[in-house]
C-alpha positions in Angstrom: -35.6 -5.1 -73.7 -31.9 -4.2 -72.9 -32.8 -2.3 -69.7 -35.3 -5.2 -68.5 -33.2 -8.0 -69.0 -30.7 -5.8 -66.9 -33.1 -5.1 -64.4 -33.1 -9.1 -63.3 -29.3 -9.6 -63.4 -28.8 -6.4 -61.6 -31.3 -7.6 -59.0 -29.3 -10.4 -58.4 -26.4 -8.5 -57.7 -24.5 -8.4 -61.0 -22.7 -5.5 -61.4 -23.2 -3.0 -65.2 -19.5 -2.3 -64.9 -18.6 -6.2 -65.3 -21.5 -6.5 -67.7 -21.6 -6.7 -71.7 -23.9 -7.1 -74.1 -23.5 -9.7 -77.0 -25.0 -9.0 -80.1 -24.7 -10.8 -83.7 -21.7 -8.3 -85.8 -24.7 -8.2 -88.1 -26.8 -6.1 -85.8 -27.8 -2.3 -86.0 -26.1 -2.7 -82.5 -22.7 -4.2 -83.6 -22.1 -0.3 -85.1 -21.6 0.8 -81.0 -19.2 0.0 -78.6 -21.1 1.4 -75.5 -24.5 2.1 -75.3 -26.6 4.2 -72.4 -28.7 2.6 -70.4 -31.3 2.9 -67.0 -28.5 1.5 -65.1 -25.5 2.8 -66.9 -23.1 2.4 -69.9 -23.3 -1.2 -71.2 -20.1 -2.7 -73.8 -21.1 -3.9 -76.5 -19.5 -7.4 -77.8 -19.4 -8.9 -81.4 -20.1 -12.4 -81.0 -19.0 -14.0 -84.5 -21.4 -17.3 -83.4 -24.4 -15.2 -82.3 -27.2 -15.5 -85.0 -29.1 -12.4 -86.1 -32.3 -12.3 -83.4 -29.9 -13.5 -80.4 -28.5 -11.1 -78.1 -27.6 -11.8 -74.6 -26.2 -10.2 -71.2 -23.1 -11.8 -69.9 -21.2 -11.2 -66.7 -17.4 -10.4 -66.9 -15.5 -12.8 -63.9 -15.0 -11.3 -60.6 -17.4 -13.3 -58.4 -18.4 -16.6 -57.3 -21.2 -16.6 -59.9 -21.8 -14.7 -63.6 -24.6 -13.0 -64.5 -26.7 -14.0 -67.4 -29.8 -12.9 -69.5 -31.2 -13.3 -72.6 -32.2 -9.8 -74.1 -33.3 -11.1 -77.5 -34.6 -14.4 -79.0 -36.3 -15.9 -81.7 -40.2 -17.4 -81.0 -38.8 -20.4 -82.7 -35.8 -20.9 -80.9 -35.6 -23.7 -78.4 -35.1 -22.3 -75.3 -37.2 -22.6 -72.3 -38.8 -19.8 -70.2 -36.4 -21.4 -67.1 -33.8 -21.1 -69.1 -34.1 -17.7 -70.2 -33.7 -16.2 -67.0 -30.8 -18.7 -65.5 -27.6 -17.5 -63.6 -24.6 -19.2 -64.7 -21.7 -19.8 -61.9 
């Protein structure tokens, strides 16, 4: 999931070294501060407001726009396909 929802932001010229991951501090991934992945080393960032089943890429600053992806959500949660895949400026 990680490596696909880096794929698109990647593909849209975000860069991994600006990128982090948030995660809930409740997740098996909250135990990491970097992980490995297809395109690099990813950071790892507590979010105290993320909910357990939420995780999402988010772009450091350093450009005109940020880069954004959902990695994980809920079925019930209501966010819409568009909105999954969105690039934030």
């Amino acid at each position: 999931m990680i490596n696909s929802a880096l794929n698109k932001v990647i593909r849209r010229g975000s860069r991994i070294e600006r990128m982090q991951l948030y995660v809930c501090p409740r997740s098996e991934l909250a135990q990491h501060q970097i992980i490995e992945t297809a395109f690099g080393v990813l950071r790892i960032h507590l979010g105290d407001f993320i909910p357990k089943g939420y995780s999402y890429l988010f772009e450091d600053s350093g450009g005109e726009q940020r880069g954004f992806a959902w990695v994980s959500v809920p079925k019930t949660a209501n966010i819409t396909e568009n909105q999954r895949g969105q690039k934030y400026a």
